[in-house]
C-alpha positions in Angstrom: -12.0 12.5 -7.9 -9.4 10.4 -6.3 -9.6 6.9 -4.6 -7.5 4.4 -3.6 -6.7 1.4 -5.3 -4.0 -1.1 -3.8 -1.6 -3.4 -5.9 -3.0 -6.7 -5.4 1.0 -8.5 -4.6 0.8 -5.4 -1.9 -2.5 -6.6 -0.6 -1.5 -10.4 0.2 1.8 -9.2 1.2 3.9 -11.3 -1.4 6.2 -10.3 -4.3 5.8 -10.4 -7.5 7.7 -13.0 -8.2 5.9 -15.1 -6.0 5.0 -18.9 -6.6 1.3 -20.6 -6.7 2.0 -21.9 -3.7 3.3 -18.6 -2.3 -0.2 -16.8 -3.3 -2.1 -19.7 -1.9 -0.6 -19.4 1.5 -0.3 -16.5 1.9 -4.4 -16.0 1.2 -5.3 -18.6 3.5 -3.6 -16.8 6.4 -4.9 -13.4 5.9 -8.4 -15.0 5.2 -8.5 -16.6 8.6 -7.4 -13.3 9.8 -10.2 -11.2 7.8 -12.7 -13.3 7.8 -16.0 -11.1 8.9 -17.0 -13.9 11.1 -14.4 -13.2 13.4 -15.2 -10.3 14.4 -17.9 -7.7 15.6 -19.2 -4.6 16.1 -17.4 -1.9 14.0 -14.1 -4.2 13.5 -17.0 -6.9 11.3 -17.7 -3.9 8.9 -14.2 -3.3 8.6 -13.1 -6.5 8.0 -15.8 -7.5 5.6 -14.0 -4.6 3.1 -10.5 -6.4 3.6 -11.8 -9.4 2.9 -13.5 -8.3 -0.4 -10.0 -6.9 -1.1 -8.2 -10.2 -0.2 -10.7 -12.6 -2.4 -10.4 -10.3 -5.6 -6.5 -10.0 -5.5 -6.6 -13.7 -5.2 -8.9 -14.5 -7.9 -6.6 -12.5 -10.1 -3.6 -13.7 -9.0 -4.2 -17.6 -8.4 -5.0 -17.5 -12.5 -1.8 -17.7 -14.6 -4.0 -16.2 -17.4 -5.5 -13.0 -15.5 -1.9 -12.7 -13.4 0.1 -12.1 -16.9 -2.5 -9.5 -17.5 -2.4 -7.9 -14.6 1.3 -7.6 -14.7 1.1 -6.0 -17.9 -1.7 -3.9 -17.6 -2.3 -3.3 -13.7 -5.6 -2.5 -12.6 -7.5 -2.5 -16.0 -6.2 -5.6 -17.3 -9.8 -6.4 -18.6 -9.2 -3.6 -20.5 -6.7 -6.2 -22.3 -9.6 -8.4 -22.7 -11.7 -6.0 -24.5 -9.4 -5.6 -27.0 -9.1 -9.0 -27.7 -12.7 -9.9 -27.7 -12.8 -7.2 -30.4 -9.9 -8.4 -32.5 -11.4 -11.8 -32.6 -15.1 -10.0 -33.5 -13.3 -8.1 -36.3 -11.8 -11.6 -37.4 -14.6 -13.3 -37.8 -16.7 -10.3 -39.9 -14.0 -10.8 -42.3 -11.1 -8.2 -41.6 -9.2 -8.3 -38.3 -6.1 -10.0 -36.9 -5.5 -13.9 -37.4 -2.9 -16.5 -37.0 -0.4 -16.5 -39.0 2.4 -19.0 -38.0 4.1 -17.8 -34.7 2.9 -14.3 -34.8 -0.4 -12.1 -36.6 -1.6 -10.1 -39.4 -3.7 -7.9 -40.4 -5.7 -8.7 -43.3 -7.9 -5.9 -45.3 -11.5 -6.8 -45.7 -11.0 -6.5 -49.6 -8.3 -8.6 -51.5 -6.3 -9.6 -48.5 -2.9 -8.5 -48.7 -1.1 -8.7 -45.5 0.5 -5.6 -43.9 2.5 -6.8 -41.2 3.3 -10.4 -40.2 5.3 -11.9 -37.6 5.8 -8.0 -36.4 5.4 -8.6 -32.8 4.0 -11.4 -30.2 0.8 -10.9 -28.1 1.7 -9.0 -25.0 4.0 -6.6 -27.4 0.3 -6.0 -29.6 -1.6 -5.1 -26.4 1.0 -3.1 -25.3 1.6 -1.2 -28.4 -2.3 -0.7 -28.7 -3.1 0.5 -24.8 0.3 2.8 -25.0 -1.9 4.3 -27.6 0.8 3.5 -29.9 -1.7 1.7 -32.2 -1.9 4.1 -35.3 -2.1 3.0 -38.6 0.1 0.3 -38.1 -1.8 -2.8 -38.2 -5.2 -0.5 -39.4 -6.3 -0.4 -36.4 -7.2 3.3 -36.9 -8.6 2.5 -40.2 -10.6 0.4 -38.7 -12.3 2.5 -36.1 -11.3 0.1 -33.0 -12.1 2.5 -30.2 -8.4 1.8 -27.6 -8.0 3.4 -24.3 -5.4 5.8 -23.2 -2.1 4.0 -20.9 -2.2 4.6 -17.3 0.1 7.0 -15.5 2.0 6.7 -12.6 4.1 8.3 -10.2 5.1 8.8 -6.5 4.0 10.8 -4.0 5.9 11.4 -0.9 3.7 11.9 2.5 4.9 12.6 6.3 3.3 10.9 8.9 1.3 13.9 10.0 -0.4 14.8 6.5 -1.2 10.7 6.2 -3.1 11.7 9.6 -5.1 14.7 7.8 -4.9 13.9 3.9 -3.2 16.7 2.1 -3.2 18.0 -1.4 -0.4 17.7 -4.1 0.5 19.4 -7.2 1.4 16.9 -9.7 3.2 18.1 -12.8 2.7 15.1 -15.8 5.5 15.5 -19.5 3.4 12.9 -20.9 1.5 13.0 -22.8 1.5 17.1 -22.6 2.7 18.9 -19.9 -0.2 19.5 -17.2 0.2 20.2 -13.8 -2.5 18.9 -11.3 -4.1 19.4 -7.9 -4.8 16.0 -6.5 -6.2 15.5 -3.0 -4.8 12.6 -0.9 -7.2 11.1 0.8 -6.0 10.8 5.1 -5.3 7.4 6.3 -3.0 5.8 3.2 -0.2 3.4 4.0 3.0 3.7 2.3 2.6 1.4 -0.9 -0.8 2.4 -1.8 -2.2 3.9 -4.9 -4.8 6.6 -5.2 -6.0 6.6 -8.8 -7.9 9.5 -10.3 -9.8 8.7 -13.1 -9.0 10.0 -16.6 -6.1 12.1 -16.0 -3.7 9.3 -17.9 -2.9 9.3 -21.6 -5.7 10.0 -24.1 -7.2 7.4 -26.2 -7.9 6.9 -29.9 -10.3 7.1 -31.9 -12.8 8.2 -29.5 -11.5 5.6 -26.6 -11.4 7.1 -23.0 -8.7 7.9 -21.9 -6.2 6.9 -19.2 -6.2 7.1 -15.1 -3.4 8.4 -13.4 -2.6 6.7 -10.3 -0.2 7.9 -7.3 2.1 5.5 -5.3 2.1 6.4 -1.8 5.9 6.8 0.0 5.1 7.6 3.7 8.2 8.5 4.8 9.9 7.5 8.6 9.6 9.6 10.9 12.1 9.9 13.9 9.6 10.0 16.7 6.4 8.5 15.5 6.3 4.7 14.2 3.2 3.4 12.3 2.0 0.2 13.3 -1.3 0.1 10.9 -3.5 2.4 12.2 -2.0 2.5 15.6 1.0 5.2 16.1 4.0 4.2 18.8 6.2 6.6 20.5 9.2 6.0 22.6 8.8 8.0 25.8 11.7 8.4 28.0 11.4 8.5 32.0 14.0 8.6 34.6 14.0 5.7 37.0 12.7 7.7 39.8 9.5 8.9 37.4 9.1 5.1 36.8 9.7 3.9 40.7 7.6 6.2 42.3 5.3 7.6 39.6 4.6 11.1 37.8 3.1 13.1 35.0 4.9 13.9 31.9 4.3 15.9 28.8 4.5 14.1 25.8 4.3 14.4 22.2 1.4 13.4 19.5 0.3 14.0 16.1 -1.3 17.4 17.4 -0.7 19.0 20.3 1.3 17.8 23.6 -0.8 16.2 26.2 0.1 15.2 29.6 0.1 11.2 30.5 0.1 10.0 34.0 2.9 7.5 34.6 2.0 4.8 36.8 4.2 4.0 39.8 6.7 1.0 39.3 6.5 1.2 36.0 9.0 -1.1 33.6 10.8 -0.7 30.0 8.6 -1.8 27.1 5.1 -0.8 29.6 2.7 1.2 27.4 0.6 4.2 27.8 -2.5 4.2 25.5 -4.3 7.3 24.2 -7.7 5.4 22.6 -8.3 7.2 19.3 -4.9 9.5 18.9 -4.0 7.3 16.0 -4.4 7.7 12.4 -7.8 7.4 10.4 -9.0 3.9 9.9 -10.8 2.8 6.4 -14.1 2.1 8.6 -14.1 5.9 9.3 -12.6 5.6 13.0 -9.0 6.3 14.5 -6.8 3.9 15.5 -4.5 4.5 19.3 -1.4 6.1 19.9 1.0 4.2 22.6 3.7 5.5 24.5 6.2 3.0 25.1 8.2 3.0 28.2 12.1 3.5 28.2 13.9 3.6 31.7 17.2 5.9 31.3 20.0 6.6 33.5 21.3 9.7 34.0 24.8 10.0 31.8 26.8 12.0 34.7 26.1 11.9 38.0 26.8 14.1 41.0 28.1 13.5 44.7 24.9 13.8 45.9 23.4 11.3 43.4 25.8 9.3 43.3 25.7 8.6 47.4 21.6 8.2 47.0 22.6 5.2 43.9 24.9 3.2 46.6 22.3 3.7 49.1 20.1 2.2 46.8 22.0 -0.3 46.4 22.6 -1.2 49.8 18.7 -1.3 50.5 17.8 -3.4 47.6 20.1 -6.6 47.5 18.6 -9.4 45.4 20.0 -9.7 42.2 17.4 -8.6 39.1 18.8 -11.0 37.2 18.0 -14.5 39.2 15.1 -15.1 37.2 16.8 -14.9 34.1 19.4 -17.2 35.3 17.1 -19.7 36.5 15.0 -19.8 33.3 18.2 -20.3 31.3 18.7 -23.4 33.8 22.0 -21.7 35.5 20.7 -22.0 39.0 
């Protein structure tokens, strides 16, 4: 089954190479902006999810210890750990890893001779081991640890429409054999998102489980429809008559045409709001789709037009633009 799982630097909207102080601002806004107290009805439910979201990618992050993890390993960096509570337990019942100057070895539980030392430094170990990479080298086979499988990743490439319905993709995975899959995407991902399905990744050793293979959502632009979260814009053009006087036009959404009622006197930038023609929200509702006013000019005109422009012209003499000369303190 496949669920989401965001990247933590996506979820507080920083990069990766960002600062302390970079996390910590940037938590503290999007807490006050989450914070369930805020808000109510529906909205509270909603928000209370993001702001579980927010707090754990912020716990993770704000720790220089758990962030390195996390960098390395993603999602299951406890996975990381794991493995080194049970390289310390193995240690200490007298065969395991120790110190040994600036790197490790391995020591048998027998006569102790060493069979690697100085090979490789800590987050090179972990990597080796939860690549499944492990083997013999180090005994780690020998000694029965039980490692997880890596993680897989790759991108997935969504319109704007199938983000609206969810869709399903075949994924075809060369590693670690060649499988091809039938994952469903789940509607309502934004573009950075991951859905993760669980143990479809790289197999583990020695009985460990094996890996989960996670997709990276690419919503691609589209030329008429513009996300803004849950809410979908569209540009809608009307002549200036439509705008001056009125009228009813038939305009496109992520289904079918409808016809929207255009107010009389009408300006550029004025928006037209169909409640609930967005795109699915994670509290299970839809957010709105707004057209957005844009006055245009005919690009030729004839005699007939022409004479009907200079006699608006004459009727309307004040000068549109006094107000923006006055507020710019010309007048």
């Amino acid at each position: 089954m496949a669920t989401t799982e965001r990247d933590y630097y996506d979820i507080l909207g920083v990069s990766r190479t960002a600062t302390p102080d970079d996390i910590k601002k940037a938590y503290r806004r999007l807490a006050r902006q989450y914070h369930p107290d805020l808000h109510s009805g529906g909205k509270k439910s909603q928000m209370e999810e993001k702001f579980k979201e927010l707090n754990m990618a912020h716990e993770v992050l704000s720790n220089p210890e758990t962030r390195k993890k996390y960098d390395q390993y993603g999602h299951r960096w406890k996975d990381a750990e794991a493995y080194e509570r049970a390289r310390r337990e193995a240690g200490a019942s007298g065969g395991g890893f120790r110190d040994a100057g600036g790197g490790f070895r391995w020591e048998s539980a027998g006569s102790g001779g060493a069979q690697f030392e100085d090979a490789e430094d800590m987050g090179d170990l972990f990597a080796r081991f939860f690549r499944g990479a492990g083997g013999d080298r180090g005994g780690a086979s020998a000694r029965g640890f039980a490692m997880p499988g890596a993680d897989l990743e790759t991108t997935v490439r969504l319109t704007i429409r199938e983000v609206l319905t969810g869709v399903s993709r075949r994924v075809t995975l060369s590693e670690p054999t060649s499988q091809t899959l039938e994952v469903k995407i789940p509607a309502g991902v934004h573009d950075g998102m991951r859905v993760r399905v669980a143990g479809k990744g790289a197999p583990g050793s020695n009985g460990g489980r094996p890996g989960d293979l996670y997709l990276r959502v690419e919503v691609v632009s589209d030329k008429v429809f513009r996300r803004h979260g849950d809410d979908v814009h569209v540009t809608l053009p009307v002549w200036p008559w439509e705008a001056a006087l009125g009228a009813e036009a038939l305009a496109p959404t992520l289904t079918e045409p409808v016809k929207v009622k255009i107010p009389p006197g009408s300006s550029s930038g004025a928006k037209l709001r169909l409640k609930g023609k967005g795109l699915p929200t994670e509290s299970g509702g839809h957010g709105d789709l707004f057209f957005v006013i844009q006055i245009i000019g005919p690009s030729k005109l004839t005699d007939e037009e022409r004479a009907l422009y200079q006699k608006l012209r004459e009727l309307r003499a004040t000068d549109p633009r006094s107000d923006l000369l006055r507020e710019a303190g010309h007048g």
